[in-house]
C-alpha positions in Angstrom: 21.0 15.6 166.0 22.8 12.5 166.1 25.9 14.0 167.9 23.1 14.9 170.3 21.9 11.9 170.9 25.6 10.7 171.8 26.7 13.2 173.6 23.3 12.5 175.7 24.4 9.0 175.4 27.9 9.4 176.7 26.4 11.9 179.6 24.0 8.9 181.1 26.5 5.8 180.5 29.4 8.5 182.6 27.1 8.9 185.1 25.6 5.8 186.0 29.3 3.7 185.6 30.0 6.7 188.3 27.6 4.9 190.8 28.5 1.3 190.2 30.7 0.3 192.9 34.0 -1.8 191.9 35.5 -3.9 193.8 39.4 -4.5 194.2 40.2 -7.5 193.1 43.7 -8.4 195.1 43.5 -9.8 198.3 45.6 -8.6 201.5 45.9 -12.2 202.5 48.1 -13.3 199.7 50.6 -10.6 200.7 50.6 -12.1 204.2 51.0 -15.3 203.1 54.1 -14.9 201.0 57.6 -15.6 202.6 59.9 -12.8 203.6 63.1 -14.8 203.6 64.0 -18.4 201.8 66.7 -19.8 202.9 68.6 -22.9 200.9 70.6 -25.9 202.8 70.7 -23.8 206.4 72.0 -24.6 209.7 70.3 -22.9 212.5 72.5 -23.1 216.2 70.7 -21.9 219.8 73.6 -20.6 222.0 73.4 -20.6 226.0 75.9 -19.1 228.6 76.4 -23.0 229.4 76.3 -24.7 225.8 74.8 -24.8 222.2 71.8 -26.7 223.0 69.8 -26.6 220.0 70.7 -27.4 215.7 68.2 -27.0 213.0 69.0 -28.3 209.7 67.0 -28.0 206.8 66.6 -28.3 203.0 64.6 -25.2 202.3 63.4 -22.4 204.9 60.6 -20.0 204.0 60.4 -17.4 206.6 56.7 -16.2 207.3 55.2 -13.3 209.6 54.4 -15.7 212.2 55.9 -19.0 211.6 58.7 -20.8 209.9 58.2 -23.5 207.6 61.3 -25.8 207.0 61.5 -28.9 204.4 63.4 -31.8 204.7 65.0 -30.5 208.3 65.9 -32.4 211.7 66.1 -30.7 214.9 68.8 -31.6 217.2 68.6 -31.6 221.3 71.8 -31.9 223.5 71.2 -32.1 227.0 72.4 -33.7 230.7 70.6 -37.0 231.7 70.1 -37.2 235.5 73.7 -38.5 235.8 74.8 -35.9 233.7 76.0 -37.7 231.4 75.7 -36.2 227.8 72.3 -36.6 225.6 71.4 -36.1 222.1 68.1 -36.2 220.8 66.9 -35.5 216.7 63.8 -35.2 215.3 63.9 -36.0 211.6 61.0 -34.6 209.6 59.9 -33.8 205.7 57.8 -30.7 206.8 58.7 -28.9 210.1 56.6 -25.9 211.0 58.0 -23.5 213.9 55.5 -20.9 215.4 57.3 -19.1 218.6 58.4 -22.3 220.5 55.9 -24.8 219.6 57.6 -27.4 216.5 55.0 -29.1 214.0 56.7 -32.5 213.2 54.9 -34.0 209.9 55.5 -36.8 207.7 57.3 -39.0 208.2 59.0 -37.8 211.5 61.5 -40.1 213.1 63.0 -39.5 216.9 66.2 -41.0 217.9 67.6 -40.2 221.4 71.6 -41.8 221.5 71.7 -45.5 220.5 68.6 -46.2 222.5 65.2 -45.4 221.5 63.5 -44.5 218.2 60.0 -43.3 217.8 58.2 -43.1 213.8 55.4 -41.5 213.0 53.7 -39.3 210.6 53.0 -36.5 213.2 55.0 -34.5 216.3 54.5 -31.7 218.4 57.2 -30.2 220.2 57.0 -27.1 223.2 60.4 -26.0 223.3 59.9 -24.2 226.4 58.6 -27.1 228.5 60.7 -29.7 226.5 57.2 -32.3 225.6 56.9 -34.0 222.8 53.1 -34.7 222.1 51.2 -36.9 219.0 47.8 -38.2 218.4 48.4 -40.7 215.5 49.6 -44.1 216.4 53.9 -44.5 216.4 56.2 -47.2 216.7 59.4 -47.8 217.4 62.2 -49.6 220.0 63.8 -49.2 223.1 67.1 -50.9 223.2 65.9 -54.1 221.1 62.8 -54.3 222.4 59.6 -52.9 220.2 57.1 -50.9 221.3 53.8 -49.6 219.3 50.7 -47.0 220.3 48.9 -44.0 220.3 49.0 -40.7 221.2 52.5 -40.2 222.2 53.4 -38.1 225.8 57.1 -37.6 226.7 58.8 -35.3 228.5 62.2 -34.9 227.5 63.6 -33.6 230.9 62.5 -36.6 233.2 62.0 -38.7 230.2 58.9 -40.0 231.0 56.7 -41.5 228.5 53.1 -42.3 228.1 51.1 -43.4 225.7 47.8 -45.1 224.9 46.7 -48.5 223.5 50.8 -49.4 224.3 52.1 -52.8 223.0 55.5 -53.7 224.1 57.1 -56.7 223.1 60.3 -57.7 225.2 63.4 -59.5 223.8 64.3 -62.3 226.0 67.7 -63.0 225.5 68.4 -67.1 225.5 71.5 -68.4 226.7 
């Protein structure tokens, strides 16, 4: 009787744990979300038929799906002014995160172009493609000696044209 009962017992307990849905418990985003490449201390060049016009330097690389996240890294422009006269511009950055053309500049991102002008700020967005820089956190920075602070940061790297807003620019008078 009692091995009855348990078999009868085992019979119902099979059969309802049959019906009770279970769900998986590892997520498809996680895989997605891992890197498929890490890359340690690496130099990245951009070739043309003209000129290598582009250096990436970083610390660390982790190679995503759809983006590329770089540590510690500076991105390096050479280009002709109007007078085609040699350029260089870097972007310095501790987090730099590269989806297609578009750049993600953050913490403490500095800009240099030449001897000239340097920009800080915590955040940057570069289009590769149309060569703008873009920001919407207040920057400072010089321009030859002179010192200039604002917000939201516009400049086009081709015309280097620069616009900003709430803009203070303090001019060194030089005294003879």
């Amino acid at each position: 009787m009692v091995v009855r009962v348990f078999v009868v017992v085992l019979l119902i307990l099979s059969v309802v744990s049959y019906f009770i849905p279970v769900n998986n418990s590892t997520k498809n985003d996680s895989i997605d979300d891992m890197p498929l490449l890490v890359f340690k201390d690496s130099t990245m060049y951009t070739l043309t038929t003209e000129n290598m016009n582009r250096i990436v330097y970083s610390k660390e690389v982790q190679r995503f799906r759809d983006r590329d996240v770089m540590y510690e890294g500076a991105l390096t422009l050479k280009g002709k002014d109007k007078n085609n006269n040699d350029i260089t511009d870097i972007l310095y950055s501790d987090i730099i995160i590269k989806k297609a053309e578009l750049y993600k500049f953050l913490k403490n991102v500095r800009f240099r172009r030449d001897d000239f002008v340097t920009l800080n700020t915590d955040e940057l967005f570069y289009d590769s493609l149309k060569e703008v820089a873009t920001n919407t956190l207040p920057f400072y920075g010089t321009y030859y000696s002179n010192k200039i602070e604002g917000e939201s940061l516009y400049l086009d790297m081709n015309s280097y044209h620069m616009k900003s807003n709430n803009t203070h620019f303090e001019i060194e008078i030089e005294k003879n």
